[in-house]
C-alpha positions, -999 to 999 in steps of 0.1 A, spaced: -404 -49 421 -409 -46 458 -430 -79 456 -403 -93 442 -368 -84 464 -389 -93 496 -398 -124 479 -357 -128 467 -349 -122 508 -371 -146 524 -364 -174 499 -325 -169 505 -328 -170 543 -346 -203 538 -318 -217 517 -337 -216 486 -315 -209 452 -329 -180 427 -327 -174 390 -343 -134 389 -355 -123 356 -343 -89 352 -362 -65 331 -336 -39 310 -355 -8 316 -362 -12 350 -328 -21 355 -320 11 340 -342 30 362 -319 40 392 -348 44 415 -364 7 409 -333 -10 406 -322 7 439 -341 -21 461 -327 -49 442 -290 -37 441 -290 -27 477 -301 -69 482 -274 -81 462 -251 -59 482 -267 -78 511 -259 -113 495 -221 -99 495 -213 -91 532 -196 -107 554 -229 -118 574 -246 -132 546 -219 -146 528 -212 -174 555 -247 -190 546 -240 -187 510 -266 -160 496 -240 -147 472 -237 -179 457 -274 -188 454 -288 -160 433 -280 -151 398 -300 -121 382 -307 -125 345 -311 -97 323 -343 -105 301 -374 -94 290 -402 -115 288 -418 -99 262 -392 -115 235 -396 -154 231 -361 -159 227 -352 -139 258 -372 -159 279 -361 -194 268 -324 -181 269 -335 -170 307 -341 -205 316 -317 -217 300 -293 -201 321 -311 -209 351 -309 -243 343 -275 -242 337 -266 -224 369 -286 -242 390 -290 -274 376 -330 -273 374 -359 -251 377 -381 -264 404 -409 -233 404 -417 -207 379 -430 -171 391 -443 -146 367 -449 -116 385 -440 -91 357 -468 -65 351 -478 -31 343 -510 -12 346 -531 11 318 -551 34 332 -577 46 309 -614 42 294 -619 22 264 -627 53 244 -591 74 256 -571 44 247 -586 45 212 -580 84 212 -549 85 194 -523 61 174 -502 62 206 -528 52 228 -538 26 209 -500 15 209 -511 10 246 -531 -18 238 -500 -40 221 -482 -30 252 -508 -36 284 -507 -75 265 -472 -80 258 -465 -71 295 -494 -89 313 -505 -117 293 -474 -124 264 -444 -119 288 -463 -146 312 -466 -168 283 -434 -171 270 -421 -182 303 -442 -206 309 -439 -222 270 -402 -218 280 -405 -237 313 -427 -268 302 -406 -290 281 -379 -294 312 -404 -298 337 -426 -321 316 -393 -339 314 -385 -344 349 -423 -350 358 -423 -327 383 -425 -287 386 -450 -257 397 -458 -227 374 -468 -196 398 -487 -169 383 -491 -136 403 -524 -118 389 -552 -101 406 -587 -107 420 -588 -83 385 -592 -119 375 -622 -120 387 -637 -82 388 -632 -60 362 -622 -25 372 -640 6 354 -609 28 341 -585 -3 336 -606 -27 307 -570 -34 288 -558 -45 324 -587 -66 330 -588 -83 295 -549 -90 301 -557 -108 332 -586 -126 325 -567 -137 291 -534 -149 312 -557 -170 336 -577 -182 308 -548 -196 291 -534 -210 326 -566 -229 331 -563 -245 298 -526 -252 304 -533 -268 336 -553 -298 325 -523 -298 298 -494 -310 316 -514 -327 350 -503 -359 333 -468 -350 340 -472 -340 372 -464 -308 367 -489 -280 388 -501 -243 377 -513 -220 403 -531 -188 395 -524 -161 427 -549 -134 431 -538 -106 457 -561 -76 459 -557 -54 425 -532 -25 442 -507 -54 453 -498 -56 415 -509 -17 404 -488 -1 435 -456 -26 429 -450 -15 390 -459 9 368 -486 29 358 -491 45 327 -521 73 324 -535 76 288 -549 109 283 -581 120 300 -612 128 275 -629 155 295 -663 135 299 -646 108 317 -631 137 345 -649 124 378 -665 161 383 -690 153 355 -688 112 351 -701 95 383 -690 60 371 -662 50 399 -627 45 386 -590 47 401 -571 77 380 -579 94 407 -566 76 435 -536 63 414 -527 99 403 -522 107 436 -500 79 444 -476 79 417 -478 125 421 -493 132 393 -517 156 379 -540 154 347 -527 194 339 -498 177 336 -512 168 300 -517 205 292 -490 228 274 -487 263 282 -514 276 260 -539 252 278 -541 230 251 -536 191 258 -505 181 246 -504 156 217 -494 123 234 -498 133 272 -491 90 280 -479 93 315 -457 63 330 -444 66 366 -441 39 391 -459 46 424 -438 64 450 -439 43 488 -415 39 516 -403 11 526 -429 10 554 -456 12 529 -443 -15 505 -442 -40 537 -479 -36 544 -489 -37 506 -468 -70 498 -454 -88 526 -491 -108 528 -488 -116 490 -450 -129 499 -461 -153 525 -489 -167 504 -467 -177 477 -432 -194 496 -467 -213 514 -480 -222 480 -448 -227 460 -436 -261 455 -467 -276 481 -472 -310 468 -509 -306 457 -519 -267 456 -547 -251 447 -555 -238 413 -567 -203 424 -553 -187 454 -569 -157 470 -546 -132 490 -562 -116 524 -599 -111 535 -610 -84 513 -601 -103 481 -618 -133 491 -653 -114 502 -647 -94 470 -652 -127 450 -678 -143 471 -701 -113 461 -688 -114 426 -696 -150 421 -728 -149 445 -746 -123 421 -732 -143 390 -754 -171 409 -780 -149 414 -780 -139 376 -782 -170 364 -811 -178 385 -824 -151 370 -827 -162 336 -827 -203 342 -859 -206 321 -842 -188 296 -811 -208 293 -828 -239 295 -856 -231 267 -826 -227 240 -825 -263 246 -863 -272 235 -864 -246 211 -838 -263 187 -836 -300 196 -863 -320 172 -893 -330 194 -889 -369 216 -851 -363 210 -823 -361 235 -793 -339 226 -775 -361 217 -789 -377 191 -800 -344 175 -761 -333 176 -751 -365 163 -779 -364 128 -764 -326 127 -732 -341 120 
């Protein structure tokens, strides 16, 4: 990803060594794999090869998606390199549709397998991959790239949300896990087009009372459609009718220029982050994501003030009159 081979570049000109998990079908996708084959070109020249870059990157072909591709991808790492100090997981891939288009169809729901296998499963395995070595060592940092999605939930994109909220969910848990053996997990939450803009997209097929011309709820086909040039009639055959499957998956189109602005922030954050010798649990990338969750959180605040009374009567409503909760849980059991 773009994310990714500016990440590659700056961690080479700082002399660090990297293992890069290399998806097969992007790989096969002249036009993604263009960025990434131009750097290892780079590591090869004369300039570069004097400080060693050739010799301190190997790309891995995996895909994260299959358990026993990711373990075999660290396993090669290791073997290369010796150790894996820091874990990234940065792999992702964006649905765009309403709940009720991406249960349209077998094929959309066959979107559903796919938004959590790329988001939340690939993430996974690599992690459960990673653990046993670094529990081993005492010592390591799991980095996972997600989304202030994490946070907000984003009309048009539930399966996106869900993923991420899922993959944070399990990285919380994990967390308190392996603190024992010093080993640190840090969730990273750029704004939500640093991930969507950097990989693909794939449009399910628009139900015609979701088209923003008659459904005022805000949502980004619109604005994604077009960034990656492309056009709901795209879905339509020549008779006018909508075409069966019309699933459209195109990775966003943005020049080099473009690319910088959107990632070199998110870049920065995480060679600051990575390997920092007590780091945060949640990271928030740039101003607008953090503002973004101060509202969120400050009208979850507000809600629950809200409804104190409400929360708090459960407890006298259930508990046996002159008894604490504990001792009522306790002659429960």
């Amino acid at each position: 990803s773009p994310l990714s081979v500016r990440l590659i570049r700056l961690l080479l000109a700082h002399g660090d060594y990297v293992a890069a998990g290399l998806p097969p079908t992007e790989l096969a996708d002249p036009a993604r794999s263009a960025a990434f084959r131009a750097l290892i070109n780079e590591c090869k020249s004369p300039r570069r090869a004097t400080h060693g870059w050739a010799h301190r990157i190997r790309g891995i072909r995996c895909d994260g998606r299959l358990v026993s591709s990711a373990q075999a991808a660290l396993a090669e790492a290791v073997e290369t390199f010796g150790r894996v100090d820091i874990l990234l997981c940065n792999s992702s891939e964006a649905v765009v549709g309403s709940v009720e288009e991406l249960g349209a169809s077998d094929a959309t729901r066959d979107l559903c397998r796919r938004q959590f296998e790329t988001v939340y499963f690939a993430h996974v395995n690599f992690v459960k991959a990673a653990l046993p070595m670094m529990r081993a060592k005492r010592n390591g940092h799991v980095l996972v790239l997600t989304g202030v999605g994490g946070h907000i939930a984003t009309p048009g994109m539930a399966l996106h949300s869900a993923a991420q909220w899922a993959l944070e969910g399990f990285c919380d848990s994990v967390a308190y896990e392996v603190a024992p053996f010093n080993v640190k997990v840090t969730i990273v939450q750029p704004n939500m087009e640093v991930g969507v803009l950097s990989n693909k997209v794939v449009f399910a097929p628009q139900l015609p009372q979701y088209d923003s011309g008659q459904n005022p709820a805000p949502g980004p086909r619109d604005i994604l459609c077009n960034v990656v040039g492309y056009h709901p009639e795209e879905e339509l055959d020549e008779s006018g009718e909508r075409k069966e499957e019309g699933i459209v998956s195109r990775f966003p189109e943005l020049s080099t220029e473009s690319a910088d602005r959107l990632v070199l922030e998110t870049v920065h954050a995480l060679t600051a982050i990575g390997g920092h010798e007590n780091p945060p649990a949640r990271h928030i990338v740039g101003n607008e994501g953090v503002q973004n969750v101060k509202d969120k959180l400050k009208t979850v605040s507000e809600e629950l003030e809200d409804f104190i009374e409400a929360s708090l009567s459960a407890d006298g409503a259930y508990a046996p009159t002159g008894a604490s909760m504990g001792e009522s849980v306790e002659k429960a059991l």
